[in-house]
Structure formats: structure tokens, C-alpha cells
HTML snippet that shows the backbone in 3Dmol.js (N, CA, C, O; Angstrom):
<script src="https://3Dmol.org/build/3Dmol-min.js"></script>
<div id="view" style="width:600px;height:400px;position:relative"></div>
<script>
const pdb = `
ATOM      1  N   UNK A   1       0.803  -1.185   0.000  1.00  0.00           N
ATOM      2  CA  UNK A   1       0.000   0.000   0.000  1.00  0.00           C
ATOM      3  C   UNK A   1       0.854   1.260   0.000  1.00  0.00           C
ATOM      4  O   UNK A   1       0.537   2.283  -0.606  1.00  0.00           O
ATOM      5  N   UNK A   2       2.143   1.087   0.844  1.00  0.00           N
ATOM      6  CA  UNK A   2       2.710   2.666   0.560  1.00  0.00           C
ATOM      7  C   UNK A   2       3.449   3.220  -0.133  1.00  0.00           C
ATOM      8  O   UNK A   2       4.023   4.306  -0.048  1.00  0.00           O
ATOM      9  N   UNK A   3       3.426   1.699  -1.536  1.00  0.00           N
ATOM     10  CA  UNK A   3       4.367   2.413  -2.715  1.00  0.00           C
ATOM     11  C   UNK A   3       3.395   2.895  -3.034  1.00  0.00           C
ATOM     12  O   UNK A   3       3.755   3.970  -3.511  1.00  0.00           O
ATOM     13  N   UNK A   4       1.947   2.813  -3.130  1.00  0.00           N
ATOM     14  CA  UNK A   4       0.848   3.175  -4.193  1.00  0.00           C
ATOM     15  C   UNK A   4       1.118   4.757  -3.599  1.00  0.00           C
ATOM     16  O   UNK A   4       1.111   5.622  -4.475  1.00  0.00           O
ATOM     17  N   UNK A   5       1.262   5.036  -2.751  1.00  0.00           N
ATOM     18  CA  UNK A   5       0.887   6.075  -2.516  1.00  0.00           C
ATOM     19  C   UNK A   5       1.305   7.737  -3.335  1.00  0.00           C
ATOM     20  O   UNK A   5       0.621   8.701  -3.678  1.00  0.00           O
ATOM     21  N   UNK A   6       2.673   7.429  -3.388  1.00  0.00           N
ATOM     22  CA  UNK A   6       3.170   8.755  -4.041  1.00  0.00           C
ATOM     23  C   UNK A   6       2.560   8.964  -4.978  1.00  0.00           C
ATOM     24  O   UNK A   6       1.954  10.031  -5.080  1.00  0.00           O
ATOM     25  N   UNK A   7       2.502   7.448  -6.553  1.00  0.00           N
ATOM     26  CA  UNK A   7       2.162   8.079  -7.160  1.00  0.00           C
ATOM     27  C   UNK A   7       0.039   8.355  -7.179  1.00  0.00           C
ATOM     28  O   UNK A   7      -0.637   9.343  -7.466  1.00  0.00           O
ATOM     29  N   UNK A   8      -0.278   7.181  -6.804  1.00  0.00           N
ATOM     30  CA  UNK A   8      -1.701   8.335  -6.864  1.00  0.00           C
ATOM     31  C   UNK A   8      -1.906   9.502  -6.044  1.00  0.00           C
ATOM     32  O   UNK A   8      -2.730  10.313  -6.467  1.00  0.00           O
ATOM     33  N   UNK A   9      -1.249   9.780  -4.819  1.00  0.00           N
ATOM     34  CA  UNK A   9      -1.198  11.699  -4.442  1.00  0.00           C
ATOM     35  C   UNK A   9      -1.095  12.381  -5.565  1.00  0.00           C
ATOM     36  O   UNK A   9      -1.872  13.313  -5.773  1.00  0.00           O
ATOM     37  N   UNK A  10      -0.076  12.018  -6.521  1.00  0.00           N
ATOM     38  CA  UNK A  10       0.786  13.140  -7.561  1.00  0.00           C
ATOM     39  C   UNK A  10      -0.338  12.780  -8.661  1.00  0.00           C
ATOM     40  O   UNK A  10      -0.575  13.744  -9.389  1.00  0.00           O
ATOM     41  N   UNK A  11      -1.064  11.657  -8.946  1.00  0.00           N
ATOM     42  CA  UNK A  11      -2.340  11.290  -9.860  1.00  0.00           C
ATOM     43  C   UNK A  11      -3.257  12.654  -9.471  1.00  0.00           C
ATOM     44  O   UNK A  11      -3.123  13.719 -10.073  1.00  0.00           O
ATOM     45  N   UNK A  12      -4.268  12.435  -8.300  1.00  0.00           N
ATOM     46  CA  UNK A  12      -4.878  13.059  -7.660  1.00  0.00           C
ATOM     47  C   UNK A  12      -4.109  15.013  -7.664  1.00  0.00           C
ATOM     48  O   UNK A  12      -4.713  15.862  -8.321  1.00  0.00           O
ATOM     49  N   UNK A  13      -3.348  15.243  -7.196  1.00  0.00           N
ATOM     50  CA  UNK A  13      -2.983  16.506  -7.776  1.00  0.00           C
ATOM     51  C   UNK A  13      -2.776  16.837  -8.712  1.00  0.00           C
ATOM     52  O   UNK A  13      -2.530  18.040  -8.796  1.00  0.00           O
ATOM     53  N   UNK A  14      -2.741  16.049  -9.933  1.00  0.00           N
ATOM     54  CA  UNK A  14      -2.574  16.480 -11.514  1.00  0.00           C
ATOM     55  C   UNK A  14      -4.327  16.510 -12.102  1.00  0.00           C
ATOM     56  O   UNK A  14      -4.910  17.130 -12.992  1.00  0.00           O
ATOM     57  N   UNK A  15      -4.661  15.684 -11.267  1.00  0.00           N
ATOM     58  CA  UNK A  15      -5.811  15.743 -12.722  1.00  0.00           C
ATOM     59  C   UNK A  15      -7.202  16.193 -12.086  1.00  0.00           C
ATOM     60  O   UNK A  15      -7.991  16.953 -12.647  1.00  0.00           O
ATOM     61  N   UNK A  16      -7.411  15.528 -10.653  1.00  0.00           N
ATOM     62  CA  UNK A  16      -8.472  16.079  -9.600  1.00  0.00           C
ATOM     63  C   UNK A  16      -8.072  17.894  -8.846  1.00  0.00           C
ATOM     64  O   UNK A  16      -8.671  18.940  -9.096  1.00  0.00           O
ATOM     65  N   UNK A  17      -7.414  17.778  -8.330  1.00  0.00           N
ATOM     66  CA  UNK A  17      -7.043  19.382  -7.686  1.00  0.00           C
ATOM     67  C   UNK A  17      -7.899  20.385  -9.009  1.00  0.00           C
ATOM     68  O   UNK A  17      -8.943  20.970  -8.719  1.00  0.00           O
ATOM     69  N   UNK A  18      -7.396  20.461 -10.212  1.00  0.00           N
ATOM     70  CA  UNK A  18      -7.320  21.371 -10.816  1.00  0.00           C
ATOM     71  C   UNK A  18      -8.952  21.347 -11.085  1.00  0.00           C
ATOM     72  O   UNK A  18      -9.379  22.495 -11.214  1.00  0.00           O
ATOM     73  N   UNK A  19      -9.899  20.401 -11.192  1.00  0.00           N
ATOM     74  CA  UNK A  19     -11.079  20.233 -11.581  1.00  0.00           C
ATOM     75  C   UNK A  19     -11.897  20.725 -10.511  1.00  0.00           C
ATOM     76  O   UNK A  19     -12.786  21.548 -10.734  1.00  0.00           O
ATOM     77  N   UNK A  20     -11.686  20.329  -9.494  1.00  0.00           N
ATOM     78  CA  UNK A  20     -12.185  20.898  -7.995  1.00  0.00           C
ATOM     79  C   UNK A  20     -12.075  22.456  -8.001  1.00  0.00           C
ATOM     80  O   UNK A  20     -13.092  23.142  -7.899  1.00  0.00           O
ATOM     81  N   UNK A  21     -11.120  22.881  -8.093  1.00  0.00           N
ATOM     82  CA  UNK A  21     -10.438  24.026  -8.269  1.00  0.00           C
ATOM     83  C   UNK A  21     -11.616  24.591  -8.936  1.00  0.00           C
ATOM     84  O   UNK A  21     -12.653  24.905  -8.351  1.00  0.00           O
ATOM     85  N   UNK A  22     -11.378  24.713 -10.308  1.00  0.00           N
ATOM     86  CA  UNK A  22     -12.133  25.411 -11.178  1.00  0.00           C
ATOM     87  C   UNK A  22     -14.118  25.365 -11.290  1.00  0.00           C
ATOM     88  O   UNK A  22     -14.939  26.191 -11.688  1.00  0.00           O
ATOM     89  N   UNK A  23     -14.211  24.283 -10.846  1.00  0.00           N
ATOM     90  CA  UNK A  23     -15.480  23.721  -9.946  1.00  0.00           C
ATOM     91  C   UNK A  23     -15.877  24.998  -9.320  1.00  0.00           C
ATOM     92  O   UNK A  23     -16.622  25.837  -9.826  1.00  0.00           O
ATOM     93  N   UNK A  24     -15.330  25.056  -8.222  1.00  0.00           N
ATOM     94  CA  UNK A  24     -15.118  26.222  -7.269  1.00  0.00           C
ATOM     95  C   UNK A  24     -14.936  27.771  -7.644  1.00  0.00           C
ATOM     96  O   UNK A  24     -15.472  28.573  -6.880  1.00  0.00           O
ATOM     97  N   UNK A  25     -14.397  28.147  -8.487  1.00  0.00           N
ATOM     98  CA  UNK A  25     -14.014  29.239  -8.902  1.00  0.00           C
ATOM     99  C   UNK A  25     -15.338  29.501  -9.350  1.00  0.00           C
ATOM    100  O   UNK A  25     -15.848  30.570  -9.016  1.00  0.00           O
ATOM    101  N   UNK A  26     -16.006  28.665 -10.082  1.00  0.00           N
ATOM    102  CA  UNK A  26     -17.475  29.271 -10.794  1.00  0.00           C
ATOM    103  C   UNK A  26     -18.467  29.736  -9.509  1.00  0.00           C
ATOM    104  O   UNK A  26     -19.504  30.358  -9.737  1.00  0.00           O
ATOM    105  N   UNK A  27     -18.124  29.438  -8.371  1.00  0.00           N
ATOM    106  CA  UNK A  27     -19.180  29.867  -7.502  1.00  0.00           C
ATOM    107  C   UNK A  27     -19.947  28.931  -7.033  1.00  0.00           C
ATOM    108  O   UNK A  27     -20.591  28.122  -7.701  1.00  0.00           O
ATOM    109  N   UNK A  28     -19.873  29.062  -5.332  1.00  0.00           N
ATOM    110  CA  UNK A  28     -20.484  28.314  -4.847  1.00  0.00           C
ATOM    111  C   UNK A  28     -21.658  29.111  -3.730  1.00  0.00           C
ATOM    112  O   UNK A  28     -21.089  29.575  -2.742  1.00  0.00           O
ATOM    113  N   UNK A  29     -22.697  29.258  -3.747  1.00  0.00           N
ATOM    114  CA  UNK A  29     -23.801  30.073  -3.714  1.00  0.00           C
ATOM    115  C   UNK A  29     -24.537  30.127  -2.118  1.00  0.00           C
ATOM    116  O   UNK A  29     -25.407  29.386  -1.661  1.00  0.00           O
ATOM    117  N   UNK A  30     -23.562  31.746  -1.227  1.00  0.00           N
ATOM    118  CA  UNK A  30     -23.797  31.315  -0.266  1.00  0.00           C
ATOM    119  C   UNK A  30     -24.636  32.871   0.182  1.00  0.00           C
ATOM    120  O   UNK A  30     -24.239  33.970  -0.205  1.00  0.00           O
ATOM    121  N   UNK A  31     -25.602  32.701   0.883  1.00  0.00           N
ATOM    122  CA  UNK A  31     -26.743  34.088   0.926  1.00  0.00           C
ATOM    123  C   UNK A  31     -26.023  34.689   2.105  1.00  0.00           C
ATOM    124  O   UNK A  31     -25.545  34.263   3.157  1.00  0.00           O
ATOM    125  N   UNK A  32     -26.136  35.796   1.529  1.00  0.00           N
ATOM    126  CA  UNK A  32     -25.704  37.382   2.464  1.00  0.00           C
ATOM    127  C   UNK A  32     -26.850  38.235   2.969  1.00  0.00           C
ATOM    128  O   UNK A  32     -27.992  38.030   2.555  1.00  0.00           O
ATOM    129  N   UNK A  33     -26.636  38.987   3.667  1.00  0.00           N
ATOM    130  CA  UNK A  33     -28.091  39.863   3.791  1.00  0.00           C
ATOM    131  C   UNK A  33     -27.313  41.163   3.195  1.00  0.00           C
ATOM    132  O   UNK A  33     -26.089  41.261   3.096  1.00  0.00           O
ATOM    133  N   UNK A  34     -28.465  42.332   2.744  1.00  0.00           N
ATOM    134  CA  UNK A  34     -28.142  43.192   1.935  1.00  0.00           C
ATOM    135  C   UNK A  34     -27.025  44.087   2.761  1.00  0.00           C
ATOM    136  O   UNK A  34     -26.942  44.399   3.949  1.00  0.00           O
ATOM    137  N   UNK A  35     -26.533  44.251   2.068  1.00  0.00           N
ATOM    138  CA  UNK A  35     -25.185  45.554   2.383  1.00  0.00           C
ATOM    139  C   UNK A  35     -23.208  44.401   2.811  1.00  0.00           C
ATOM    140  O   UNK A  35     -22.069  44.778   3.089  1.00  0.00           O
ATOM    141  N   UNK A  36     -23.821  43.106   2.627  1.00  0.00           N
ATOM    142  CA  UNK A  36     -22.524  42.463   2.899  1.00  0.00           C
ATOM    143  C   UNK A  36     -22.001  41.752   1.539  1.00  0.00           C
ATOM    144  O   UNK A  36     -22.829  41.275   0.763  1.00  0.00           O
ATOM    145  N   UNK A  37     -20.528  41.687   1.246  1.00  0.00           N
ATOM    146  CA  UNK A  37     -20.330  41.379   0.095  1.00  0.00           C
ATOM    147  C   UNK A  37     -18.439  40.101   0.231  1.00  0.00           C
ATOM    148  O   UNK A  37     -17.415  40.409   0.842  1.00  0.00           O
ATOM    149  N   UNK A  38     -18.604  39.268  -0.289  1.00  0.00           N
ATOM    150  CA  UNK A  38     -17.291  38.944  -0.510  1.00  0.00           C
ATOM    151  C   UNK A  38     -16.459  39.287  -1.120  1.00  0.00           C
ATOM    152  O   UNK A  38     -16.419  38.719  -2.212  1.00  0.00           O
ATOM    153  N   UNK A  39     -15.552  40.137  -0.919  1.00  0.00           N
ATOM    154  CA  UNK A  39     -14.225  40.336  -2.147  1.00  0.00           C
ATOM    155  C   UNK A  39     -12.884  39.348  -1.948  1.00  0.00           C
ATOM    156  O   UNK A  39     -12.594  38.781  -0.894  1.00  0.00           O
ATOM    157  N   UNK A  40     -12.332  39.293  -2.875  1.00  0.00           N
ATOM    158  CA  UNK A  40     -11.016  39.388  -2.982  1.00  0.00           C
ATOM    159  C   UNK A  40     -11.047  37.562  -2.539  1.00  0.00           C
ATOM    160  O   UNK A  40     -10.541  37.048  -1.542  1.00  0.00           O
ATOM    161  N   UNK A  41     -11.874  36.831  -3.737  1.00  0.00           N
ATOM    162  CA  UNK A  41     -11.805  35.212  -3.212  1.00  0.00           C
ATOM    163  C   UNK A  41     -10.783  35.003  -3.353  1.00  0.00           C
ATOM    164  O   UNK A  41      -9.976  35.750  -3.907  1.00  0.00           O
ATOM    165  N   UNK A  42     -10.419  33.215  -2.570  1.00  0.00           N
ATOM    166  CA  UNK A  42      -9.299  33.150  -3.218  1.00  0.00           C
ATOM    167  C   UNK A  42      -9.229  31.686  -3.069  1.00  0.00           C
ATOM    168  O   UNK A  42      -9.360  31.498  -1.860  1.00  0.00           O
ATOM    169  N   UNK A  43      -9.063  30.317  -3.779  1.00  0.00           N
ATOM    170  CA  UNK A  43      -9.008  28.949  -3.672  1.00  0.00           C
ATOM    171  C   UNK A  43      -7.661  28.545  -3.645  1.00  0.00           C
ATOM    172  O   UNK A  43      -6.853  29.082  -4.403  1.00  0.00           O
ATOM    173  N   UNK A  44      -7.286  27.557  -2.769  1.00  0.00           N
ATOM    174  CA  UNK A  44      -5.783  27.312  -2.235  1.00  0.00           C
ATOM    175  C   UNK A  44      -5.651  26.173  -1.713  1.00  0.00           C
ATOM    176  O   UNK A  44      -6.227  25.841  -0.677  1.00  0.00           O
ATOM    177  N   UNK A  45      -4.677  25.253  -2.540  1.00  0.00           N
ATOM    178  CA  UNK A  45      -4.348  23.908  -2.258  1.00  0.00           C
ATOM    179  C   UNK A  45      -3.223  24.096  -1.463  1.00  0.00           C
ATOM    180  O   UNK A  45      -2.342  24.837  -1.897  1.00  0.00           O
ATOM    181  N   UNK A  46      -3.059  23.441  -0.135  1.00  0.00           N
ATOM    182  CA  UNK A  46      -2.248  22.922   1.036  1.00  0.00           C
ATOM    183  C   UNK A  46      -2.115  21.836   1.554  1.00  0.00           C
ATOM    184  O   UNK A  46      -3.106  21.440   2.168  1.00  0.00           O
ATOM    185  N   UNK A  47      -1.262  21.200   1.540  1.00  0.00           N
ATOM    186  CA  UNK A  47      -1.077  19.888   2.305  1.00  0.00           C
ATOM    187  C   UNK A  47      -1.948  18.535   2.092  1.00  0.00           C
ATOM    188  O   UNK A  47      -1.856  17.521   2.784  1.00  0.00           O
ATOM    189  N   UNK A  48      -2.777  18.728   1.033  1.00  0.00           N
ATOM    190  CA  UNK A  48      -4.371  18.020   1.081  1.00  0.00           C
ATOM    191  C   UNK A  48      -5.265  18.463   1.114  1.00  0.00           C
ATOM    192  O   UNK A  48      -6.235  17.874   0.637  1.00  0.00           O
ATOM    193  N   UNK A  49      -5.370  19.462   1.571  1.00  0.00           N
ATOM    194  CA  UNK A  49      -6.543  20.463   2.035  1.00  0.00           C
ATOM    195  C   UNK A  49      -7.027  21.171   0.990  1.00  0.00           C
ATOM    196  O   UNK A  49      -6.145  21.284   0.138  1.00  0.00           O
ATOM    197  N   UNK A  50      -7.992  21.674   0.690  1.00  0.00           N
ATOM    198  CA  UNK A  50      -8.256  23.263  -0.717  1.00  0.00           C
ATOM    199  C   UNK A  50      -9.072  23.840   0.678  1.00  0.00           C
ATOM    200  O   UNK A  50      -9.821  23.345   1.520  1.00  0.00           O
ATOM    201  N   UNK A  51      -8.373  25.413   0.367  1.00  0.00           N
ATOM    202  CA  UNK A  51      -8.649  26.020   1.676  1.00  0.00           C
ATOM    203  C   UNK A  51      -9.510  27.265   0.505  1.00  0.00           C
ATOM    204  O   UNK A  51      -8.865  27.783  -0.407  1.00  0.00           O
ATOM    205  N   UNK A  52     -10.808  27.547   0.705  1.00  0.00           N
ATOM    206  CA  UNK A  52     -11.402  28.799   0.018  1.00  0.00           C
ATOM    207  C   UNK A  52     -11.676  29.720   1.355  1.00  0.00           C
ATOM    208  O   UNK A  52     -12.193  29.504   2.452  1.00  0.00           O
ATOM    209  N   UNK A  53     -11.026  30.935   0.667  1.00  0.00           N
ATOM    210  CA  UNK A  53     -11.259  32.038   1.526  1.00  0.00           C
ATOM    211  C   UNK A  53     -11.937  33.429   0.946  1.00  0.00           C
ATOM    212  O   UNK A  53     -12.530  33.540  -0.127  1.00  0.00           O
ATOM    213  N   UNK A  54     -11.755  34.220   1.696  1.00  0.00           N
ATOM    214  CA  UNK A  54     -12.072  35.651   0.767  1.00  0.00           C
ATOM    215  C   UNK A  54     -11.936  37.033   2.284  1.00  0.00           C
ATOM    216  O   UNK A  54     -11.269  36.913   3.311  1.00  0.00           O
ATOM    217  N   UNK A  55     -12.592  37.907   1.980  1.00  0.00           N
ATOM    218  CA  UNK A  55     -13.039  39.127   2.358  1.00  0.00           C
ATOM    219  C   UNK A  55     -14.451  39.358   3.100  1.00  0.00           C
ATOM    220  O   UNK A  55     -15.384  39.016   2.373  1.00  0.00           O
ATOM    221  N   UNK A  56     -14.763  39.739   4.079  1.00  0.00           N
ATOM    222  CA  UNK A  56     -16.835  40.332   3.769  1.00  0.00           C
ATOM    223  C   UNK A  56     -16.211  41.807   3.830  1.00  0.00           C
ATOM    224  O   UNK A  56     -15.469  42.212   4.726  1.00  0.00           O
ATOM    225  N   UNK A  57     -16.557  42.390   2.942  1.00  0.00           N
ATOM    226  CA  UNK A  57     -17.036  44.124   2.780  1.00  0.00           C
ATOM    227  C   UNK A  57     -18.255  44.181   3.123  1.00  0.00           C
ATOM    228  O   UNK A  57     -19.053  43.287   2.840  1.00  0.00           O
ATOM    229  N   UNK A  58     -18.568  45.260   3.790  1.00  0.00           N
ATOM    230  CA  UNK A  58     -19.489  46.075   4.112  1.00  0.00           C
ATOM    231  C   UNK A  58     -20.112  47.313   3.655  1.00  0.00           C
ATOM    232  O   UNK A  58     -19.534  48.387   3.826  1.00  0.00           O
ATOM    233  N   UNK A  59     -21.191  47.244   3.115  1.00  0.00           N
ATOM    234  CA  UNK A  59     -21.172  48.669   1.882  1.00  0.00           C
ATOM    235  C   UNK A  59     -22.003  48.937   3.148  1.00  0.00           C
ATOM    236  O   UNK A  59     -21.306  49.865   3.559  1.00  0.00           O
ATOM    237  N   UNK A  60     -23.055  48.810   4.153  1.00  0.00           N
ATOM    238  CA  UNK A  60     -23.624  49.956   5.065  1.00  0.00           C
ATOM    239  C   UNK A  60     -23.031  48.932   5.959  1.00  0.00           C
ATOM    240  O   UNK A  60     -22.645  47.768   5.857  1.00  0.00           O
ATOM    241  N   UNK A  61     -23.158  50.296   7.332  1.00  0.00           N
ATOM    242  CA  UNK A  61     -22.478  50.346   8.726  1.00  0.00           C
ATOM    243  C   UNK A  61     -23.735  49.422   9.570  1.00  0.00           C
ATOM    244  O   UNK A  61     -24.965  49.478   9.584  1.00  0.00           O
ATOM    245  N   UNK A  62     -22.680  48.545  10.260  1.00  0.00           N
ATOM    246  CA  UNK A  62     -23.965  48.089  11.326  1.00  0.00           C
ATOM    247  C   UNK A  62     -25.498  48.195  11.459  1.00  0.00           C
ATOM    248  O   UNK A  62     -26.497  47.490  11.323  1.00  0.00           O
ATOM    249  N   UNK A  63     -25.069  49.745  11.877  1.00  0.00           N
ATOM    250  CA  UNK A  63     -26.636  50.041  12.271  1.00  0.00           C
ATOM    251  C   UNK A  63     -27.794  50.316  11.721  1.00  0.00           C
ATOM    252  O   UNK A  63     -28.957  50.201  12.107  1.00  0.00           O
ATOM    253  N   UNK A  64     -27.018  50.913  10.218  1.00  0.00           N
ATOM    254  CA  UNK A  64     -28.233  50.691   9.196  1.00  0.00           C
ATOM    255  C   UNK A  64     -28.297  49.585   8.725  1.00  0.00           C
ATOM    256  O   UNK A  64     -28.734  49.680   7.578  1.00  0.00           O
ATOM    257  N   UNK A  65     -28.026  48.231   9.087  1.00  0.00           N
ATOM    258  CA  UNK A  65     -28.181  46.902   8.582  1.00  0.00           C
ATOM    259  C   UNK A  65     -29.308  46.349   9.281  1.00  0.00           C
ATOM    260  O   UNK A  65     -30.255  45.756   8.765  1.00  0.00           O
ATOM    261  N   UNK A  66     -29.083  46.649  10.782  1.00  0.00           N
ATOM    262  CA  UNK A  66     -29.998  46.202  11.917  1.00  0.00           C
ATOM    263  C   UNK A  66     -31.173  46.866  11.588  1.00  0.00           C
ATOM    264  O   UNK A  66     -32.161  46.133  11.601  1.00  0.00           O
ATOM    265  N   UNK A  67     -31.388  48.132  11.271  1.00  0.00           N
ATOM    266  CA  UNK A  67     -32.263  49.312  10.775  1.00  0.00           C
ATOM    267  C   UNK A  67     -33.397  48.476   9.765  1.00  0.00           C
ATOM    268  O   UNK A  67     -34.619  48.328   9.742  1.00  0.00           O
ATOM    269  N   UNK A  68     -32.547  48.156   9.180  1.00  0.00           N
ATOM    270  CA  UNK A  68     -33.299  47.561   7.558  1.00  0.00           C
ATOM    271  C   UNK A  68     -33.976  46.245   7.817  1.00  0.00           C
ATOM    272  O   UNK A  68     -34.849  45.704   7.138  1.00  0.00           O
ATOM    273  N   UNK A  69     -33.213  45.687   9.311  1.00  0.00           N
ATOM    274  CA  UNK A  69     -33.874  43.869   8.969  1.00  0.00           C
ATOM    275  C   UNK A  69     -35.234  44.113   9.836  1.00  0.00           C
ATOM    276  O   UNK A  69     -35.904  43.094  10.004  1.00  0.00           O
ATOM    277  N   UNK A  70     -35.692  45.205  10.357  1.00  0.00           N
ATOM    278  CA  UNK A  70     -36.623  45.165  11.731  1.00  0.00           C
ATOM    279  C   UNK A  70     -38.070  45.789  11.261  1.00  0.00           C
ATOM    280  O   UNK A  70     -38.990  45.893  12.073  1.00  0.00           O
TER     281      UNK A  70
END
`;
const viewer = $3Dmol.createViewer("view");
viewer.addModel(pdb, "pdb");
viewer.setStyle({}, {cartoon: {color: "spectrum"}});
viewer.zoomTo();
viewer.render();
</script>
């Protein structure tokens, strides 16, 4: 079992990573309430892991958020 290993990791990062990847990049569809926004995504292979991150911007302040949901 642990010769198999290197090469299907290096299988699996050649041909799966990149599909996942781009999978991902198209958007994965997650609800905000009005005035919050994600910038600056970003998808990132580590160790095994695909780590997606990003930003929340805020186009209104707190209190006109609370304002608006009530």
C-alpha cells in the first residue's frame, strides 16, 4: 500500500485538484443579507486540504443593517 501512494497523491494533484479548483471558482452560492459582500476570493491547495477564503465588505455600517432587517 505505501508504494501506491506517491504516485496516486501526484495522480490526484494532476488531474483532480485542478477540476475541484475550477469547480469552485465558478461559484459556490452562499446568501448574504443586503449591504454584505465577498471580495477578494481566493481557492488554495495545502497539504491536502483546498482552503477557500475571501473578504466580507461592508457597503452599510452596522446600524443601518440592523435598521433595515426590523
Amino acid at each position: 500500500m505505501i508504494p501506491l501512494q506517491g504516485p496516486l497523491k501526484t495522480m490526484l494533484q494532476i488531474t483532480m485538484v485542478p477540476l475541484i479548483n475550477n469547480w469552485t471558482k465558478r461559484g459556490v452560492p452562499i446568501p448574504l443579507p443586503d449591504g454584505m459582500d465577498f471580495v477578494e476570493e481566493v481557492v488554495e491547495y495545502h497539504n491536502g486540504y483546498i482552503v477557500i477564503g475571501a473578504n466580507l465588505h461592508f457597503s452599510l455600517g452596522l446600524r443601518d443593517m440592523i435598521g433595515n432587517s426590523m
